[in-house]
C-alpha positions as CSV (number, residue, x, y, z in Angstrom):
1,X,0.0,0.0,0.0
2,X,0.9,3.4,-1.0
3,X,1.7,5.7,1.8
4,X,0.0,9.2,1.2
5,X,0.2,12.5,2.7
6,X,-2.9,13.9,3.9
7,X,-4.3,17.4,3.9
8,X,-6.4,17.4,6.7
9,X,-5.8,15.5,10.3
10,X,-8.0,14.4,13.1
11,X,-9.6,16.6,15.4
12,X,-9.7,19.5,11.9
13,X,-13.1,21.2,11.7
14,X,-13.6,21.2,7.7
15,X,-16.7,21.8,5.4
16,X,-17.8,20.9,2.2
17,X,-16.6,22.3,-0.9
18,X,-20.5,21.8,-2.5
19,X,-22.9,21.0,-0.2
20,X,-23.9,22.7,3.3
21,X,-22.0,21.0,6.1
22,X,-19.1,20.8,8.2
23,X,-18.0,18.5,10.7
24,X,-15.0,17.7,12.5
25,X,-12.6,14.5,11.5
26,X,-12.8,11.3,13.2
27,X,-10.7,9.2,11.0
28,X,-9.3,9.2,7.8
29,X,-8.6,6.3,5.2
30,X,-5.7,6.6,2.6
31,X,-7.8,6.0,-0.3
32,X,-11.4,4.9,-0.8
33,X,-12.6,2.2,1.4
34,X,-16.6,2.1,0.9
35,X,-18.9,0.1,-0.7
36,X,-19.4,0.2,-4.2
37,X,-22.7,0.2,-4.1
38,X,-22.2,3.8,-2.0
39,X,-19.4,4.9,-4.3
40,X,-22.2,4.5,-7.1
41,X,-25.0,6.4,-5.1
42,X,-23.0,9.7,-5.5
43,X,-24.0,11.1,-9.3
44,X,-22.2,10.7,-11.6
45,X,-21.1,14.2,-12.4
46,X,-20.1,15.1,-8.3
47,X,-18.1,11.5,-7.9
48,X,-14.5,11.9,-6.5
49,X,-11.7,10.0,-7.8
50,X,-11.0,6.7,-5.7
51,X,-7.3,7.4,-5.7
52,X,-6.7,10.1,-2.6
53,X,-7.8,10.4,1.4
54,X,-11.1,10.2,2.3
55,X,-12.5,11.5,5.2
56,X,-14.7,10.1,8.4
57,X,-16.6,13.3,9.5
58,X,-19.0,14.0,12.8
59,X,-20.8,16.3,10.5
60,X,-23.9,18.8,10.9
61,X,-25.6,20.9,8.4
62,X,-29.2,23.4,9.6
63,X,-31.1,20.6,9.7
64,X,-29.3,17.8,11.3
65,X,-26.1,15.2,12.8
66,X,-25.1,12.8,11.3
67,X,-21.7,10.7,10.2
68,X,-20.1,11.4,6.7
69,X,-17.4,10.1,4.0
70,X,-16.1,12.9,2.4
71,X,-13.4,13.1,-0.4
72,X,-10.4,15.0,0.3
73,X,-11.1,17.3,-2.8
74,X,-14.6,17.6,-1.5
75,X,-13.3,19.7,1.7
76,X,-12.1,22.8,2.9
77,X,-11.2,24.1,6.1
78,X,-13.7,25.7,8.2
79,X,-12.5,29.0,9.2
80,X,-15.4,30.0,11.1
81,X,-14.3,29.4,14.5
82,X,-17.2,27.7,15.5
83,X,-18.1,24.6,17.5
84,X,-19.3,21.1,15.7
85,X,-22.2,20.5,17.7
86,X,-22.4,17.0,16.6
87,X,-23.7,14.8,20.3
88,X,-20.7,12.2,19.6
89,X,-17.9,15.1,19.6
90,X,-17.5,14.8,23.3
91,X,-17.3,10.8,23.3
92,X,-14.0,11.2,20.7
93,X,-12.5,14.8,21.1
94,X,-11.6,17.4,24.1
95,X,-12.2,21.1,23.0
96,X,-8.8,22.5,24.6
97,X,-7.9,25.8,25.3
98,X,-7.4,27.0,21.7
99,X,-10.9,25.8,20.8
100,X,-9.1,22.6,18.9
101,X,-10.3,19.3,19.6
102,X,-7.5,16.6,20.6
103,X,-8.7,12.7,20.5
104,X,-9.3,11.4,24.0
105,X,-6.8,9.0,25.2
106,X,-9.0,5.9,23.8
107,X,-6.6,3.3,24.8
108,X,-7.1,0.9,27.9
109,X,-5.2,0.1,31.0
């Protein structure tokens, strides 16, 4: 497997370059890793190239939370300075003083 630089890290709030949310990253995955049946869901027109990151998001738009695979093309940073309000953000991430979120320590004793 290829190794590949990424963009974007864990813990970055981004937002979508089309559609209306943001989120903050949970995990990342070097190159596509989804179904193909989901990989053909997206039309035609809008679908990302296979061959770079993709991105596991805690994302919220006006409307609602929910959990999102996002190509890295498909993103930009959020420059807002605003909270993810997503309900599972406190289960992976502490806001520190900077108003970044850091992974909590998820590993066992």
């Amino acid at each position: 497997m290829k190794v590949r630089s990424t963009k974007f890290h864990i813990g970055q709030i981004v937002r979508h370059r089309v559609f209306s949310f943001r989120g903050v990253i949970f995990d990342i995955d070097g190159e596509f890793n989804n179904t193909e049946e989901w990989w053909l869901s997206i039309p035609e027109e809008l679908r990302p190239e296979k061959d770079q990151p993709f991105y596991h998001l805690l994302a919220e738009n006006a409307e609602s939370e929910y959990i999102a695979y996002v190509s890295e093309q498909n993103l930009l940073p959020d420059e807002t300075g605003d909270p993810v309000g997503h309900s599972q953000v406190s289960e992976i991430f502490i806001k520190d003083k900077s108003g970044s979120y850091r992974q909590r320590n998820l590993s066992l004793n």
